[in-house]
C-alpha positions as CSV (number, residue, x, y, z in Angstrom):
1,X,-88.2,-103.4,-183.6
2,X,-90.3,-100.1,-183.8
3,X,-89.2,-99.3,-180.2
4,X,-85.5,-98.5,-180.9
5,X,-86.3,-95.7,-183.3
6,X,-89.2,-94.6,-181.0
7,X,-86.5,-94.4,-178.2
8,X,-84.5,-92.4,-179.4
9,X,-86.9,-89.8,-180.8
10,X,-88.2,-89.8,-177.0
11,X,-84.4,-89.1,-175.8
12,X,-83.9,-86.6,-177.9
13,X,-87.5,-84.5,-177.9
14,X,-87.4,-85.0,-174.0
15,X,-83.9,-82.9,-173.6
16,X,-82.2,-86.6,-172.0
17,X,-80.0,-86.8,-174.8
18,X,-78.4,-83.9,-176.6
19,X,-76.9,-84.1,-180.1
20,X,-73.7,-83.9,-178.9
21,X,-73.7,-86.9,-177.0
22,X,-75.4,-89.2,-179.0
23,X,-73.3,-91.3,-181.3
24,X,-73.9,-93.4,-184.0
25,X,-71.9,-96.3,-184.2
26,X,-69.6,-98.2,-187.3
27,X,-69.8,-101.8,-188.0
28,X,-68.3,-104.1,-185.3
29,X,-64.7,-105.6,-186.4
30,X,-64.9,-109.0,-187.4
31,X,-61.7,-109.6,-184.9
32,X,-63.6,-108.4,-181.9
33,X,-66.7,-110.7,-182.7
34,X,-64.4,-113.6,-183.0
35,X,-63.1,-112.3,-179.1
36,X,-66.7,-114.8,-178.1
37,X,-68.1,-116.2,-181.6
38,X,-67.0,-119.0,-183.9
39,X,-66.0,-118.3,-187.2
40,X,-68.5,-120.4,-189.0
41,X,-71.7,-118.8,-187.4
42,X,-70.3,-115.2,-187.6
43,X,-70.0,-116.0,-191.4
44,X,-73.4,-117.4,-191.5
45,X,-75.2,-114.4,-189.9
46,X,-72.7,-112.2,-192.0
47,X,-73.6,-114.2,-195.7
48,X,-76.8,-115.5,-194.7
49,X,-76.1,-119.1,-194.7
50,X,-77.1,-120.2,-191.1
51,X,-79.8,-123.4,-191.9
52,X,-83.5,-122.1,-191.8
53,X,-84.0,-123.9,-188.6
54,X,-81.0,-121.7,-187.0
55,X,-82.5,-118.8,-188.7
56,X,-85.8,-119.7,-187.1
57,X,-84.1,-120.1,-184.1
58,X,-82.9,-116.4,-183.4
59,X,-86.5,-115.2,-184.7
60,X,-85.5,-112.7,-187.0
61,X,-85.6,-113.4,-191.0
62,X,-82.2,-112.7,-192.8
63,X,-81.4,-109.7,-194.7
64,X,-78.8,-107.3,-195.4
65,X,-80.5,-105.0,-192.8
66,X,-80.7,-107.7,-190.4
67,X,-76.5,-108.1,-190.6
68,X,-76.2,-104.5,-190.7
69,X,-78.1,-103.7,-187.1
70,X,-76.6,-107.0,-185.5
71,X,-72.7,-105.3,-186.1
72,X,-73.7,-101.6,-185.4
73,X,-75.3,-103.2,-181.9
74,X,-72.2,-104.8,-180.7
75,X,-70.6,-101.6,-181.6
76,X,-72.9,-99.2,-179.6
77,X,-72.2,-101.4,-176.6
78,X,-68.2,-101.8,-177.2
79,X,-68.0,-97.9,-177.2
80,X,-70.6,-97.1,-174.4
81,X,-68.3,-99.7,-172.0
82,X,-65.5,-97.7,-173.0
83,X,-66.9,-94.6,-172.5
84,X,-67.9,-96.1,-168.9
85,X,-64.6,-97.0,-168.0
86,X,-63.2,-93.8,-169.2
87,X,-66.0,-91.2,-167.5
88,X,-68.2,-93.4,-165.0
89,X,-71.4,-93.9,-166.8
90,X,-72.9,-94.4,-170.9
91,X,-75.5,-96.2,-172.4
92,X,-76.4,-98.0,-175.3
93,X,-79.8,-97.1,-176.4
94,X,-80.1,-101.0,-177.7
95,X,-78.0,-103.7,-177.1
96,X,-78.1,-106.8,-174.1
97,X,-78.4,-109.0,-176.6
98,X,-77.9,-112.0,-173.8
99,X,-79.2,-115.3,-175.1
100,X,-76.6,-115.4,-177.9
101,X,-74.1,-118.3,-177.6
102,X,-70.7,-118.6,-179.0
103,X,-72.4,-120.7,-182.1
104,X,-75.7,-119.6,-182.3
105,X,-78.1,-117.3,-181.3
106,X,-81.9,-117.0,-180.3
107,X,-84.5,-115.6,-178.7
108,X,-84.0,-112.4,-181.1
109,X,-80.3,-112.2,-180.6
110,X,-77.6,-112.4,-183.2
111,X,-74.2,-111.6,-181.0
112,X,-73.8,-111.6,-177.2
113,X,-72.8,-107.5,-177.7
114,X,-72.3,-107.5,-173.6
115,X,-69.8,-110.7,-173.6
116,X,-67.8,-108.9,-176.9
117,X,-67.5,-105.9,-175.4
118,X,-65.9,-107.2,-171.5
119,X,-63.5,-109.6,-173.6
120,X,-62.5,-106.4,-176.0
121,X,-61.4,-104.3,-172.9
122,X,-59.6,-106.8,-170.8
123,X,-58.1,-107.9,-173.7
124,X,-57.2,-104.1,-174.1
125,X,-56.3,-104.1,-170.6
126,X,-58.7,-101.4,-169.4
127,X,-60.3,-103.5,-166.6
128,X,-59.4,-106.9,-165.1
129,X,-62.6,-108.2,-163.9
130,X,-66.4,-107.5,-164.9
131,X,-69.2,-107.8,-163.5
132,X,-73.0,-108.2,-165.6
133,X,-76.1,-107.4,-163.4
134,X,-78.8,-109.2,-165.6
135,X,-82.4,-107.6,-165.0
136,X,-84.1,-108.5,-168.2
137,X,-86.9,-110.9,-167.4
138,X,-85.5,-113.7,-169.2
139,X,-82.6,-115.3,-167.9
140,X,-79.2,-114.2,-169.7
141,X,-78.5,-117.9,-170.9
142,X,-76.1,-117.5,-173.5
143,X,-74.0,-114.9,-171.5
144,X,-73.7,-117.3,-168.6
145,X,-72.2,-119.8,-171.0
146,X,-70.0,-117.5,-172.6
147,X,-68.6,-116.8,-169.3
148,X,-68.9,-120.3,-167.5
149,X,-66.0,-121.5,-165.3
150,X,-64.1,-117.5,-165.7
151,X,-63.5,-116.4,-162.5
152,X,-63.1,-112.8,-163.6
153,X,-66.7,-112.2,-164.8
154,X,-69.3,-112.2,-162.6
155,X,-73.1,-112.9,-163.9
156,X,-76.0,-111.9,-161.6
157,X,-79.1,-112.5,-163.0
158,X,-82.9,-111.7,-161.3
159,X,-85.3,-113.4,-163.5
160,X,-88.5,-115.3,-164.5
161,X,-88.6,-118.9,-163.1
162,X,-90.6,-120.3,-165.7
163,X,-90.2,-118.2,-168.3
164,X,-88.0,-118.5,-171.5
165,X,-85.4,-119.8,-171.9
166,X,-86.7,-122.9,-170.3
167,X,-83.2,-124.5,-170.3
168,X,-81.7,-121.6,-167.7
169,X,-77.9,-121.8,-167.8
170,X,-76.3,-121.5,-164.2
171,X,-74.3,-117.9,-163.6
172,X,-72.5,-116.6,-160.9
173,X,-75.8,-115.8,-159.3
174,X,-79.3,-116.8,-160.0
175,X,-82.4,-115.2,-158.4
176,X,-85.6,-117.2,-159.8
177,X,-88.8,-115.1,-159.6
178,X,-92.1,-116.5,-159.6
179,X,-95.2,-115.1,-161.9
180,X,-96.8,-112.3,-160.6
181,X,-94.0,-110.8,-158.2
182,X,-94.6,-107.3,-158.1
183,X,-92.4,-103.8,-157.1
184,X,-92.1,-104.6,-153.1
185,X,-90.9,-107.8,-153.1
186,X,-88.4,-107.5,-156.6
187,X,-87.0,-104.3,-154.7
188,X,-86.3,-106.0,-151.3
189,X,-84.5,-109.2,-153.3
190,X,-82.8,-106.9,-155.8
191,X,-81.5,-104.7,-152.2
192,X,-80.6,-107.6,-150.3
193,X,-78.2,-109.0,-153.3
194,X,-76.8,-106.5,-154.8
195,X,-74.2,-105.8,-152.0
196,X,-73.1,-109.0,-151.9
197,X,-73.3,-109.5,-155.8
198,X,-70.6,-106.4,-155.9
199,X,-68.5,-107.6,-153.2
200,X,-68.1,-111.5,-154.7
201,X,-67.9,-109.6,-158.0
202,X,-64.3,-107.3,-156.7
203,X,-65.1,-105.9,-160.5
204,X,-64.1,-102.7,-162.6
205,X,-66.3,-102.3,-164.4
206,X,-70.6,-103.4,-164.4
207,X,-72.7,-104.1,-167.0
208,X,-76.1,-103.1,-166.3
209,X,-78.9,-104.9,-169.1
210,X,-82.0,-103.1,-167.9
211,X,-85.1,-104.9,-169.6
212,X,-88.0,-103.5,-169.6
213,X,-90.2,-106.8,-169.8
214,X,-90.6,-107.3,-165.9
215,X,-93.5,-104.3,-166.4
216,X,-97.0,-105.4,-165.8
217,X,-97.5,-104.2,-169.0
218,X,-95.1,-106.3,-171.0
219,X,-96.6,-109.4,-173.1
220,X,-93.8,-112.1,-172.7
221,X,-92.6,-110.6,-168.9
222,X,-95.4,-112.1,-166.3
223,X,-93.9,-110.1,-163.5
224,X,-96.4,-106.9,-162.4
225,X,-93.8,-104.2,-161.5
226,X,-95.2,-100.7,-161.9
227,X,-93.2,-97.7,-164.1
228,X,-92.0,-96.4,-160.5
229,X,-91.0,-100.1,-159.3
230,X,-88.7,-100.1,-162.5
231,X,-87.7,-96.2,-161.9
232,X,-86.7,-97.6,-158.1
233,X,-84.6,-100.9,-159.5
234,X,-83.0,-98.6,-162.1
235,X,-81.8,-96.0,-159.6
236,X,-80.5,-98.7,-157.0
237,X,-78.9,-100.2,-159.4
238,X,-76.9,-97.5,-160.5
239,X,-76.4,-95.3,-157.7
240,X,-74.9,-98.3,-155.6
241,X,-72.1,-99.1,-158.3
242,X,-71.8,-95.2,-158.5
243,X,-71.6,-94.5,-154.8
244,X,-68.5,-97.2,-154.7
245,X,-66.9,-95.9,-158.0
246,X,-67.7,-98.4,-160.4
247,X,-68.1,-97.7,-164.0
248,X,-71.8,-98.3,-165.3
249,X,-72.3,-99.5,-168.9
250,X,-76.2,-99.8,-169.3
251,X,-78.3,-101.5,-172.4
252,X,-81.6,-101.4,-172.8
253,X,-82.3,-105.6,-173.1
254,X,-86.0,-106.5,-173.5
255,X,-89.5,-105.0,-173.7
256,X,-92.6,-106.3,-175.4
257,X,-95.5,-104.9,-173.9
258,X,-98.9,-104.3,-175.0
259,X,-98.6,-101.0,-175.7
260,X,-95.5,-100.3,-177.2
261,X,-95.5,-96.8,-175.7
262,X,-95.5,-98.6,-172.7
263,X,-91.9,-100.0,-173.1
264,X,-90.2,-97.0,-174.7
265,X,-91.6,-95.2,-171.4
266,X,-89.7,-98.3,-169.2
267,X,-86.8,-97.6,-171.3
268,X,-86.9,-93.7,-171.2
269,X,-86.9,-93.7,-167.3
270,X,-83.5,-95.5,-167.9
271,X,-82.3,-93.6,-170.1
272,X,-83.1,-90.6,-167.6
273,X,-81.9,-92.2,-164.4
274,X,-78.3,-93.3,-166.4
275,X,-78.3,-89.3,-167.6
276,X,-79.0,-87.9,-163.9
277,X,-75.7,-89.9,-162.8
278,X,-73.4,-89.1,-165.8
């Protein structure tokens, strides 16, 4: 948890992100949690009366801090896709919150902020279709579900083969990586689909989760890409929605490493790529 606070202080002393343009946001609406999530779990997270083993299940004890960061996070990402629609590029400096399902959450997520915020802006009519470029190292299993059989979002996810969640979830497009892959041969997969993933896709808007756990570094990641690897994945990423006009909404996902100055780093190279584009 340390990391979010620690990322921001990083943004801010390193120049990245000026006062100005960093926002604090409200408490999600109830109405635009309910766009992906069942009333009964939303009121569980909200009153605290999810069964311990459900509780156990997302990993984070209850508490009226707990219910506060969970709707502020949803928030951050509903405004930073807006934002993205409206001037090409914003992030949320937390948020890809993508193994929450539509009843229950896990693997430290509450609400799927990512799924929330696509369903608020089509059903706003500000885009059509969507597009979610997964890079976290563990597979976005509860967005896929969210957005099974819906033609208009598109789920491309690169991630660990054997690594949680152990029951993947089939998207759009699945890249399995084995243990151990390091920058070159990520890079050349994440090139070689990412045209292809944009053209199937026909999108207005992407949805970039940039995790920081594929880092050599990174305790729960068991891929061995370098700070420069990630810089590289970060930058193609981007500039190859950019260069066709697409709208980028970036969140920061996971990062557990060792060090814990060693994620904020991953995550501050984001932060600066997503700036140099905006």
């Amino acid at each position: 948890m340390a990391k979010y606070a620690l990322l921001r202080e990083g943004a801010r002393a390193t120049g990245l992100v000026t006062a100005d343009s960093l926002h604090e946001p409200e408490r999600v609406d109830r109405a635009d949690l309910l766009r992906v999530h069942t009333a009964p779990y939303v009121d569980g997270v909200e009153h605290g009366t999810l069964e311990p083993a459900h509780q156990r299940r997302i990993g984070l004890p209850w508490s009226e801090a707990f219910v506060e960061r969970a709707f502020r996070v949803v928030r951050g990402t509903i405004e930073a896709s807006e934002h993205a629609v409206a001037h090409g590029i914003a992030m949320n400096l937390a948020g890809g919150t993508h193994h929450a399902f539509p009843d229950r959450g896990e693997g430290f997520c509450v609400f799927n902020d990512v799924a929330i915020a696509v369903r608020r802006l089509q059903s706003l009519g500000r885009i059509e279709r969507a597009c979610i470029i997964d890079l976290d190292v563990h597979q976005g299993n509860g967005t896929n579900a969210v957005f099974a059989g819906d033609d208009a979002v598109y789920t491309f996810n690169m991630h660990g083969a054997k690594n949680f969640p152990f029951h993947k979830v089939n998207g759009s497009r699945d890249e399995e990586l084995d243990d151990g892959i390091g920058d070159d041969e990520y890079l050349t997969r994440l090139r070689g689909a990412l045209p292809d993933v944009l053209r199937a896709a026909g999108a207005d808007l992407v949805v970039y989760l940039a995790g920081a756990d594929p880092h050599e570094g990174d305790r729960l990641g068991r891929l061995k890409l370098t700070f420069d690897g990630l810089a590289q994945r970060d930058d193609l990423v981007v500039r190859t929605c950019r260069e066709v006009g697409l709208p980028v909404c970036v969140t920061i996902a996971g990062g557990y490493g060792v060090d814990i100055a060693t994620t904020v780093r991953v995550h501050l190279q984001t932060v600066a790529i997503a700036a140099a584009y905006a």
